[in-house]
N, CA, C, O and CB atoms as a CASP TS submission, in Angstrom:
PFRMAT TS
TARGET T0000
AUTHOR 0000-0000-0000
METHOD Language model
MODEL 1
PARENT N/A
ATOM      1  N   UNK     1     -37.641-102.560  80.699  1.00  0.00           N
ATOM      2  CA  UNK     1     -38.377-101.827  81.696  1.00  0.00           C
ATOM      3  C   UNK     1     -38.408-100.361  81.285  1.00  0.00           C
ATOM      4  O   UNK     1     -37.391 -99.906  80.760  1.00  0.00           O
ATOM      5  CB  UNK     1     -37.751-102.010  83.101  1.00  0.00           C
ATOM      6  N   UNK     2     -39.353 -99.656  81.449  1.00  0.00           N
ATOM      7  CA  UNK     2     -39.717 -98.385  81.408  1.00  0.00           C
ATOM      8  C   UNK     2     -40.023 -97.433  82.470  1.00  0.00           C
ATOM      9  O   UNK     2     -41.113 -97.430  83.041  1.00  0.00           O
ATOM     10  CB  UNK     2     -40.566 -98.410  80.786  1.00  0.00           C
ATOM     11  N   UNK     3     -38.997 -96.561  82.762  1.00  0.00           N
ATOM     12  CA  UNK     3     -39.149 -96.009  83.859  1.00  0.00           C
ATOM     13  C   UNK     3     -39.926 -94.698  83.753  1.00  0.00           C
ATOM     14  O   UNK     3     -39.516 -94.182  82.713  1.00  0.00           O
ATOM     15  CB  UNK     3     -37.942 -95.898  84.405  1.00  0.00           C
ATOM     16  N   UNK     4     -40.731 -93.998  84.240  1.00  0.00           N
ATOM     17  CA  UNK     4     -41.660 -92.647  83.867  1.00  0.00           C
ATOM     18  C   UNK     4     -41.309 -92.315  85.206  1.00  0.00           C
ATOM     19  O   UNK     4     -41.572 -92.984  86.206  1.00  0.00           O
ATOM     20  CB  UNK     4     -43.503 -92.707  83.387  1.00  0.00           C
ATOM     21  N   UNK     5     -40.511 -90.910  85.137  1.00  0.00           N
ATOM     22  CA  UNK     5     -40.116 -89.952  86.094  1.00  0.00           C
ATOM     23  C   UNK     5     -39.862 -88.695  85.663  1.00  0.00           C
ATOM     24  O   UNK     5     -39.439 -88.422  84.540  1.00  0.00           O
ATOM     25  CB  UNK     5     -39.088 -90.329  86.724  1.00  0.00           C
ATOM     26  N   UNK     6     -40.196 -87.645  86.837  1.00  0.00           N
ATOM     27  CA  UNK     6     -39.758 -86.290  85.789  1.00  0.00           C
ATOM     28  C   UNK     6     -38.538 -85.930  86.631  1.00  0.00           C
ATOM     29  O   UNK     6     -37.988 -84.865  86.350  1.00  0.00           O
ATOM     30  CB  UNK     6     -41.054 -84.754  85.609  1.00  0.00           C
ATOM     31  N   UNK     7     -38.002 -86.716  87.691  1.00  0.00           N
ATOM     32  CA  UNK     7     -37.125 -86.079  88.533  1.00  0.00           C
ATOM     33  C   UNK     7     -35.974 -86.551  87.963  1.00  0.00           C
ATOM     34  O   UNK     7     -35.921 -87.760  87.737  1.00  0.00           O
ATOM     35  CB  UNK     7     -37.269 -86.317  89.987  1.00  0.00           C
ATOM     36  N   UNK     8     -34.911 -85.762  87.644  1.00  0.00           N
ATOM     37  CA  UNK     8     -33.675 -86.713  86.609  1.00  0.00           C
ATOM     38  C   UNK     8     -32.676 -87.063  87.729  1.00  0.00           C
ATOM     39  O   UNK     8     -31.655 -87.526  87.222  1.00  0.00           O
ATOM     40  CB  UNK     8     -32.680 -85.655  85.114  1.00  0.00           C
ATOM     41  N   UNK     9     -32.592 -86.991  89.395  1.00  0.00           N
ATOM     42  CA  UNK     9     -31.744 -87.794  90.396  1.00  0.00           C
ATOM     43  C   UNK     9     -32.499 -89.157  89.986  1.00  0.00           C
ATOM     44  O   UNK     9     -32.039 -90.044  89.267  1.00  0.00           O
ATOM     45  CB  UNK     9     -31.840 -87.275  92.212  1.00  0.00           C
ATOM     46  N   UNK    10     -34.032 -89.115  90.740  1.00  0.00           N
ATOM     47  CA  UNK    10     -34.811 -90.661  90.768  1.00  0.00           C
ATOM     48  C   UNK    10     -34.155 -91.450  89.629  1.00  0.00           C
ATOM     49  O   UNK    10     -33.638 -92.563  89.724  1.00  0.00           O
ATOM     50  CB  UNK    10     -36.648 -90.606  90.451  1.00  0.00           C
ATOM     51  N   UNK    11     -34.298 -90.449  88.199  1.00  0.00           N
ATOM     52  CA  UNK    11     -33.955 -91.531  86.932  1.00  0.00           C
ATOM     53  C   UNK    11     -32.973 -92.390  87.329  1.00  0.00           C
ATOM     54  O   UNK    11     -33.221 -93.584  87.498  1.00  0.00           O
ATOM     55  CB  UNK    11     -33.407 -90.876  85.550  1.00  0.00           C
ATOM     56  N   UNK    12     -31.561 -91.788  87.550  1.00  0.00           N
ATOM     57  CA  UNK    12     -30.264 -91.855  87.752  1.00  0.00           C
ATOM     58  C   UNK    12     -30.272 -92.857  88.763  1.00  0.00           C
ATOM     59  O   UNK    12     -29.924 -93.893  88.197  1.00  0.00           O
ATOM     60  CB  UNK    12     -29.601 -90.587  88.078  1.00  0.00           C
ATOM     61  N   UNK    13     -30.520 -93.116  90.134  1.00  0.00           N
ATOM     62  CA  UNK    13     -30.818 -93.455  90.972  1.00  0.00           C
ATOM     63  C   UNK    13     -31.175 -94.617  90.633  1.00  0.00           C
ATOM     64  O   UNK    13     -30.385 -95.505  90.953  1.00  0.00           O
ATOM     65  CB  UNK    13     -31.430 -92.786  91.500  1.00  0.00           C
ATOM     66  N   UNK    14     -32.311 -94.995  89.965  1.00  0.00           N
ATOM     67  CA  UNK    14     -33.145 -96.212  89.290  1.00  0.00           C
ATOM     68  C   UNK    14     -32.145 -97.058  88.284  1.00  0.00           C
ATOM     69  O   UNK    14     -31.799 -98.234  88.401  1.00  0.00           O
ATOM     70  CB  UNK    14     -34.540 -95.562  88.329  1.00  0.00           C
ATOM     71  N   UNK    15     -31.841 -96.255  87.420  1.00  0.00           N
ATOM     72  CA  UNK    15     -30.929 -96.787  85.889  1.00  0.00           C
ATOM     73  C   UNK    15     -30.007 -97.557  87.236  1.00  0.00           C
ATOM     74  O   UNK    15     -30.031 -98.752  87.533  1.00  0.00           O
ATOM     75  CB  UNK    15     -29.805 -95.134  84.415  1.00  0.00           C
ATOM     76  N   UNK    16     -29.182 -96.402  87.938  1.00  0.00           N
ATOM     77  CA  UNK    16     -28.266 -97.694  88.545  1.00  0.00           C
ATOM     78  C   UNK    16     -28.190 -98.623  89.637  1.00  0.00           C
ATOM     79  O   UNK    16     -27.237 -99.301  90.020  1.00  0.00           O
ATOM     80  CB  UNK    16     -27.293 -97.369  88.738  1.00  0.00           C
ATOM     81  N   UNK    17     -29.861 -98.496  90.253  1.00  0.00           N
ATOM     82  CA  UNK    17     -29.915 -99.915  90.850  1.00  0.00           C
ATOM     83  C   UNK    17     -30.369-100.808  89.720  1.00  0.00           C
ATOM     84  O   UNK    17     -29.818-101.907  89.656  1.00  0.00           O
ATOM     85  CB  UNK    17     -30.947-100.045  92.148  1.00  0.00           C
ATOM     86  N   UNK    18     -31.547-100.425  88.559  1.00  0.00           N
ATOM     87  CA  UNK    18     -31.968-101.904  88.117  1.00  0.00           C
ATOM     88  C   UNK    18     -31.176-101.974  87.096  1.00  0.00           C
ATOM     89  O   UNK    18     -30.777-103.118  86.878  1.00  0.00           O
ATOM     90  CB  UNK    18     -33.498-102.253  87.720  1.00  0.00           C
ATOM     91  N   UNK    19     -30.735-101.033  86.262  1.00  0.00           N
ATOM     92  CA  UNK    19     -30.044-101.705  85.028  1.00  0.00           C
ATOM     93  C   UNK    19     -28.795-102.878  85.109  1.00  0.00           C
ATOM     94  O   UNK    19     -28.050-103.062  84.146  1.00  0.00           O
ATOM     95  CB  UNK    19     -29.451-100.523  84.265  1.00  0.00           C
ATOM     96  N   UNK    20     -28.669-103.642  86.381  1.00  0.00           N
ATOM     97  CA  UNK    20     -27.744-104.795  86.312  1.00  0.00           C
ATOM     98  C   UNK    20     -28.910-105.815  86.316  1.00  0.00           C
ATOM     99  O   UNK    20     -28.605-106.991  86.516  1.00  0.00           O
ATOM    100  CB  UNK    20     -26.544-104.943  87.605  1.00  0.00           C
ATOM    101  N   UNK    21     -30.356-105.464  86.096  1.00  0.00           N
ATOM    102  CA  UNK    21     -30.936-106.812  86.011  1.00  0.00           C
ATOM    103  C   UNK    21     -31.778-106.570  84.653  1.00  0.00           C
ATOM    104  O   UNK    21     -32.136-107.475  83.899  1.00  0.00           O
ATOM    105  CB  UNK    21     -31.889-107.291  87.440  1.00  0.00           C
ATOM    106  N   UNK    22     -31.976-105.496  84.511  1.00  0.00           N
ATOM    107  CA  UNK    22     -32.924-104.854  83.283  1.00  0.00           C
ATOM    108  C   UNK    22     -32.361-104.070  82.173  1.00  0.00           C
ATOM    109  O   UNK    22     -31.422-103.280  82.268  1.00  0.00           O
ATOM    110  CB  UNK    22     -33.911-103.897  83.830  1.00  0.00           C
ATOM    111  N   UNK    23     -33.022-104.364  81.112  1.00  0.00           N
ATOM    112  CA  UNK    23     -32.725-102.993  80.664  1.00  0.00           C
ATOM    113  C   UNK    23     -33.745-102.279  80.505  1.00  0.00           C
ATOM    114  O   UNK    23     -34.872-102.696  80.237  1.00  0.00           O
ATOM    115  CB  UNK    23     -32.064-102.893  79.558  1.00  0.00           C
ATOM    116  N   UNK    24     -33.305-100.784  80.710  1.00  0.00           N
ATOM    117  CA  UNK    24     -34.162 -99.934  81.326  1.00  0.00           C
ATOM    118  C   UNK    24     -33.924 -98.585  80.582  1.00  0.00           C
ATOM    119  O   UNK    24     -32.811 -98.102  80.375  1.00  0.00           O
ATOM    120  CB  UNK    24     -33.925 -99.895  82.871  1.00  0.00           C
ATOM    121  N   UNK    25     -35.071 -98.061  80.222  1.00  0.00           N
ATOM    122  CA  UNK    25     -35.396 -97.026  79.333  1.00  0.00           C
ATOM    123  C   UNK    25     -35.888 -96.278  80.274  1.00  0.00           C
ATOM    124  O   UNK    25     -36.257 -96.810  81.322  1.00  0.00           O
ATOM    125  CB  UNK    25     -36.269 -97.276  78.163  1.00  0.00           C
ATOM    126  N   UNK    26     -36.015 -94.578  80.042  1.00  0.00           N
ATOM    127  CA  UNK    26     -36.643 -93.630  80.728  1.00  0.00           C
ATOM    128  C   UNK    26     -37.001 -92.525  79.827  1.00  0.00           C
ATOM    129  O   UNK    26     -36.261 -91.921  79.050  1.00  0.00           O
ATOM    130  CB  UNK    26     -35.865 -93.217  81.813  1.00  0.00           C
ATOM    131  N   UNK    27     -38.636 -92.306  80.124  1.00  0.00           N
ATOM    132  CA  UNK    27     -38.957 -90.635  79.904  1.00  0.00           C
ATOM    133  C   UNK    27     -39.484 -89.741  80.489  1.00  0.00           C
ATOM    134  O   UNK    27     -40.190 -90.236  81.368  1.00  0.00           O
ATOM    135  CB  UNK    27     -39.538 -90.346  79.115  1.00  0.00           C
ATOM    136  N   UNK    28     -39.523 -88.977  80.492  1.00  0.00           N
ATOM    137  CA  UNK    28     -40.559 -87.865  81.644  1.00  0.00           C
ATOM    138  C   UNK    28     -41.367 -87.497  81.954  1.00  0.00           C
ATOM    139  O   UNK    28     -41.612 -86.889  82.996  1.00  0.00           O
ATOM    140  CB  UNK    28     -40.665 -87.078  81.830  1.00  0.00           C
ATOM    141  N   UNK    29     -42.157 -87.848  80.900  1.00  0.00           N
ATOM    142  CA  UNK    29     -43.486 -87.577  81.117  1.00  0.00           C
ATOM    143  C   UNK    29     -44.979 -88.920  80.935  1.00  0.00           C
ATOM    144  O   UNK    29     -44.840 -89.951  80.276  1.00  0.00           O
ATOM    145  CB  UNK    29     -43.575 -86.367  80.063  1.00  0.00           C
ATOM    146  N   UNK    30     -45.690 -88.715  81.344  1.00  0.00           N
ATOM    147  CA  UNK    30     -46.506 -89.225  80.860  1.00  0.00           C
ATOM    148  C   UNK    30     -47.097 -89.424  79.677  1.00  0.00           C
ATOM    149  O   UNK    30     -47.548 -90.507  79.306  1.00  0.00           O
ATOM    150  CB  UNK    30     -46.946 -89.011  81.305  1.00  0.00           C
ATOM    151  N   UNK    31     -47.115 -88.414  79.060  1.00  0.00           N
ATOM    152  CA  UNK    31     -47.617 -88.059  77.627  1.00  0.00           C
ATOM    153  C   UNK    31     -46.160 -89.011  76.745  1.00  0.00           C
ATOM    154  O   UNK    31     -46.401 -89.715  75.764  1.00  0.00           O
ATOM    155  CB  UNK    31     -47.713 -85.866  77.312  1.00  0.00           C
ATOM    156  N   UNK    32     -44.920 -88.876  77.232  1.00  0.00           N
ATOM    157  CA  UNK    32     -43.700 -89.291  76.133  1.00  0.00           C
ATOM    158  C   UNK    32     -43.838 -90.406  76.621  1.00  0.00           C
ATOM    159  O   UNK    32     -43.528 -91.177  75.713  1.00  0.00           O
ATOM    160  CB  UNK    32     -42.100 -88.665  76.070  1.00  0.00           C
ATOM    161  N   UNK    33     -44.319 -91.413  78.158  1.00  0.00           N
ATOM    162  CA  UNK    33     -44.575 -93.276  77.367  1.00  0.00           C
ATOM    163  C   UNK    33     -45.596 -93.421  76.974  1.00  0.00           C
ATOM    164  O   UNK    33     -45.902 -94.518  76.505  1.00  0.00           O
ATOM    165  CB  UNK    33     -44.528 -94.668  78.216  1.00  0.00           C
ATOM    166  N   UNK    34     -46.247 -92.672  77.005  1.00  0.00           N
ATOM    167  CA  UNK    34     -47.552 -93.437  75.729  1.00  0.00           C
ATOM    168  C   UNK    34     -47.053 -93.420  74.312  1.00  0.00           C
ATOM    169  O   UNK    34     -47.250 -94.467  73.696  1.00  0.00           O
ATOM    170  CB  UNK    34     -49.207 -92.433  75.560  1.00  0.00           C
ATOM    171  N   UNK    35     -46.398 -92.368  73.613  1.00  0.00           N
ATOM    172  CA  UNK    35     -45.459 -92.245  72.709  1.00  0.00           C
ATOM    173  C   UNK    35     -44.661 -93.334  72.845  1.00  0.00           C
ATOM    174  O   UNK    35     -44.796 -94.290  72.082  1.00  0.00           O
ATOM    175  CB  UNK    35     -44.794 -91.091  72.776  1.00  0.00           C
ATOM    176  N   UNK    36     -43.898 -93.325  73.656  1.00  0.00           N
ATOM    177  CA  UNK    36     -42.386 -94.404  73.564  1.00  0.00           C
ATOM    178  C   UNK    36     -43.519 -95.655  73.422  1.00  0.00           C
ATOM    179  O   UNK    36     -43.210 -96.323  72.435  1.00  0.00           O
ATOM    180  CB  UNK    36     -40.936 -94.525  75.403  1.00  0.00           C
ATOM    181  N   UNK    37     -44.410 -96.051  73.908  1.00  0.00           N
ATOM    182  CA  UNK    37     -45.520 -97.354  74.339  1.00  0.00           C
ATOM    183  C   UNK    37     -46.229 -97.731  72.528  1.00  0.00           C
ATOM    184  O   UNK    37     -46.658 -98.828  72.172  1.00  0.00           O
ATOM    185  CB  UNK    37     -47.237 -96.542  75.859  1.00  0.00           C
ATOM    186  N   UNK    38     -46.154 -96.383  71.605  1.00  0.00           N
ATOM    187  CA  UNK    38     -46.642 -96.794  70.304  1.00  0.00           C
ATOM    188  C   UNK    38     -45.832 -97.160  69.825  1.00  0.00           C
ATOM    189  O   UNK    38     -46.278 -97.653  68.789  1.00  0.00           O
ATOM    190  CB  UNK    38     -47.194 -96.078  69.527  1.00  0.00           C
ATOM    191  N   UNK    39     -44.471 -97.326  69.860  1.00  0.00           N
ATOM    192  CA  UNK    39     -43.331 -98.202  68.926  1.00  0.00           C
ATOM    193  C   UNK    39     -42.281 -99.022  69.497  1.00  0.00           C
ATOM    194  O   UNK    39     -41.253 -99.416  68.946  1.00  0.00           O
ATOM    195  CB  UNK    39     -42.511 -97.305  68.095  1.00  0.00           C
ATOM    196  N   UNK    40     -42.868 -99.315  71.211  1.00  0.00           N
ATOM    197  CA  UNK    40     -42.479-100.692  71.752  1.00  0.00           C
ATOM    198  C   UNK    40     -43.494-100.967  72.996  1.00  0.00           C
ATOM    199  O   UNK    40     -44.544-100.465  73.399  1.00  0.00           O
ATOM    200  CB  UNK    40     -40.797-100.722  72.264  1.00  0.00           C
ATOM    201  N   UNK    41     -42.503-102.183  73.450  1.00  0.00           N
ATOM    202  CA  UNK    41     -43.572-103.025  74.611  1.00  0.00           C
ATOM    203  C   UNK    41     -42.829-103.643  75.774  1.00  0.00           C
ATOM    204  O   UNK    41     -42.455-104.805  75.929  1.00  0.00           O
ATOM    205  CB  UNK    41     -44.429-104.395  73.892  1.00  0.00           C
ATOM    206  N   UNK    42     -42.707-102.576  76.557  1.00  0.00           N
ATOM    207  CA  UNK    42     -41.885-103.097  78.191  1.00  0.00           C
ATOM    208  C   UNK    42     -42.421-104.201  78.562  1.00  0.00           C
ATOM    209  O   UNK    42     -43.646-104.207  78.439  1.00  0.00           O
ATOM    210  CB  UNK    42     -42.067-102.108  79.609  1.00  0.00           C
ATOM    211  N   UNK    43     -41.886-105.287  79.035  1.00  0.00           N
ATOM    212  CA  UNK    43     -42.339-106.023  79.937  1.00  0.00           C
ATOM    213  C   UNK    43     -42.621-105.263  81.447  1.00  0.00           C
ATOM    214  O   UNK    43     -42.748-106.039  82.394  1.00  0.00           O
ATOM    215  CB  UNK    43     -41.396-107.101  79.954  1.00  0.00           C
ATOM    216  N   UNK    44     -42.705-104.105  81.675  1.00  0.00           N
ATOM    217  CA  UNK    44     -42.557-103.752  83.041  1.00  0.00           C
ATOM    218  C   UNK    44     -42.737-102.386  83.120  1.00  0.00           C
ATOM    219  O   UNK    44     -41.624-101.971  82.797  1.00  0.00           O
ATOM    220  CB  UNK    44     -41.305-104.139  83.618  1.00  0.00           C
ATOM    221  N   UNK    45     -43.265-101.647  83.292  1.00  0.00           N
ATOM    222  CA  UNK    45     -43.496 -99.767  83.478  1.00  0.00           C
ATOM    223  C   UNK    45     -43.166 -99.724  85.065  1.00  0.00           C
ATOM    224  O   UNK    45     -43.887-100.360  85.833  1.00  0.00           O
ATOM    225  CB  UNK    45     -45.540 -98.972  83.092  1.00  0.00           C
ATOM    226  N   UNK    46     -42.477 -99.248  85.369  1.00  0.00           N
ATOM    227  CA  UNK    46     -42.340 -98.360  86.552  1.00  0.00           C
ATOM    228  C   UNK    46     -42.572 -96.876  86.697  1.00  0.00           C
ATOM    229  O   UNK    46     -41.670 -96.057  86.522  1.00  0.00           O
ATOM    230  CB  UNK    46     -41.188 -98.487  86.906  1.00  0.00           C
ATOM    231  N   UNK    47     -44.152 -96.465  87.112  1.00  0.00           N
ATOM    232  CA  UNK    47     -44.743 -95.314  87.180  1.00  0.00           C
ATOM    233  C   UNK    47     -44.779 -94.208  88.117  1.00  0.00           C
ATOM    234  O   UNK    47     -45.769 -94.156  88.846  1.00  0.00           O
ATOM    235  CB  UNK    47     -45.645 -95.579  87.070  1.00  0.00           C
ATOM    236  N   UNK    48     -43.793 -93.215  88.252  1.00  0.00           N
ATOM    237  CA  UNK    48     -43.952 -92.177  89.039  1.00  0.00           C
ATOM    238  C   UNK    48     -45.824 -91.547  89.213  1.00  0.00           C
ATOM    239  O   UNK    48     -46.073 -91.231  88.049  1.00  0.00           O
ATOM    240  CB  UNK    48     -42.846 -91.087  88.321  1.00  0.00           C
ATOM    241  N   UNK    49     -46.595 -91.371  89.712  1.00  0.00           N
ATOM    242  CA  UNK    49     -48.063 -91.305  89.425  1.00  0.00           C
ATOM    243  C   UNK    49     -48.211 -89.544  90.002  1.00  0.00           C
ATOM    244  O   UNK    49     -49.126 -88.743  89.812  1.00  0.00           O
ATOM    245  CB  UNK    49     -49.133 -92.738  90.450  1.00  0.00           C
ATOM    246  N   UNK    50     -47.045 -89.407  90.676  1.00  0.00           N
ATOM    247  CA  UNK    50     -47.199 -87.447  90.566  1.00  0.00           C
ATOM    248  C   UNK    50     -46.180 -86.764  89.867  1.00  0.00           C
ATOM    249  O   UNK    50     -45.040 -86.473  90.229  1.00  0.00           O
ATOM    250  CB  UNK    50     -47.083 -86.576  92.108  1.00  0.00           C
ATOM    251  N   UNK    51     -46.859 -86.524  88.656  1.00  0.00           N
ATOM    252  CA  UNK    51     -45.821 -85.569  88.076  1.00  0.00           C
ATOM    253  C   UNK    51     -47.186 -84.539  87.471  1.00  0.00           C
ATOM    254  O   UNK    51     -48.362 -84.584  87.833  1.00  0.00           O
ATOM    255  CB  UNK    51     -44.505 -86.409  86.692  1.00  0.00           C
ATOM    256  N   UNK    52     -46.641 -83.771  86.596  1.00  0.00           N
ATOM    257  CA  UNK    52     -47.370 -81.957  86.090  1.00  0.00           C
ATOM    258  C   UNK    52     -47.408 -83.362  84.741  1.00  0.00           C
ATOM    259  O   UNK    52     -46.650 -84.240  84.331  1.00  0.00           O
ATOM    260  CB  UNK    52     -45.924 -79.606  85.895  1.00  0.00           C
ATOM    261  N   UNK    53     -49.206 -82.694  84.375  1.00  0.00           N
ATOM    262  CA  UNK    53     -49.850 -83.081  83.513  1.00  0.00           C
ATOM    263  C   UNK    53     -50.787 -84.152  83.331  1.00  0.00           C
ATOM    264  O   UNK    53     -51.854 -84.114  82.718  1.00  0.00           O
ATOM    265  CB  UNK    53     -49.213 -83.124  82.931  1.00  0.00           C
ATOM    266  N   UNK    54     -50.280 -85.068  83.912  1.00  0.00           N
ATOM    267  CA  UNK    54     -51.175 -86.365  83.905  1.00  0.00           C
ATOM    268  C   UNK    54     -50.869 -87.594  85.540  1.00  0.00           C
ATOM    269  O   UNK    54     -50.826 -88.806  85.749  1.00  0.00           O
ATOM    270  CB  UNK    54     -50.608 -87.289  82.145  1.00  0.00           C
ATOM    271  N   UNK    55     -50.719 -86.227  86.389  1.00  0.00           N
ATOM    272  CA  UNK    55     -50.843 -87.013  87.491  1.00  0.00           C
ATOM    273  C   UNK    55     -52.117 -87.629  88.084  1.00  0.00           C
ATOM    274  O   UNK    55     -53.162 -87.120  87.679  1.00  0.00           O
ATOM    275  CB  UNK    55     -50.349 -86.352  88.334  1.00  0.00           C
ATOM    276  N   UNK    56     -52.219 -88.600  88.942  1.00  0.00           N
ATOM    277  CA  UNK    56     -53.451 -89.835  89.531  1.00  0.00           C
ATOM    278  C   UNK    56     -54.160 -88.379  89.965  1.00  0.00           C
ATOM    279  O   UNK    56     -55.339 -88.441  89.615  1.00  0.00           O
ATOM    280  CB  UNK    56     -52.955 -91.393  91.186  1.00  0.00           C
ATOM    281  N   UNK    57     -53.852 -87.009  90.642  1.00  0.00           N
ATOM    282  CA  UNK    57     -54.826 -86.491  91.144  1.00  0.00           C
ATOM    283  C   UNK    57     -55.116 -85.196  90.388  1.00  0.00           C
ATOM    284  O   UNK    57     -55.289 -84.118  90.957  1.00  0.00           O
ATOM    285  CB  UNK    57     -54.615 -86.382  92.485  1.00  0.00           C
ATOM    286  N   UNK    58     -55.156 -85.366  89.155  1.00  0.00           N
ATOM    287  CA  UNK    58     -55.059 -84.463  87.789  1.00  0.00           C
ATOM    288  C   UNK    58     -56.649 -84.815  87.332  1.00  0.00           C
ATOM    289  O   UNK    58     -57.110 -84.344  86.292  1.00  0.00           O
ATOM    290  CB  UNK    58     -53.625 -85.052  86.445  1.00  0.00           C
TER
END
């Protein structure tokens, strides 16, 4: 799973509810999982959709 957040509590927060079922990667930005997304393949993105740069109302 791939978590995209820029808030580093949420990260924290997330890693330790799902990582007893997942394993679970995180980056901050939008721009760094499309990066992380060219040299693997989550079964699962979990998308913060407001953050600075490539937010839904950007």
């Amino acid at each position: 799973m791939l978590v995209v957040e820029d808030q580093p509590l949420n990260v924290l927060l997330l890693k330790r509810i799902l990582s007893n079922h997942f394993k679970v990667e995180s980056v901050e930005s939008g721009e760094a999982a499309i990066k992380w997304c060219e040299n693997h393949t989550p079964d699962l993105i979990l998308l913060d959709i407001v953050m600075d740069g490539m937010g839904w109302a950007e």
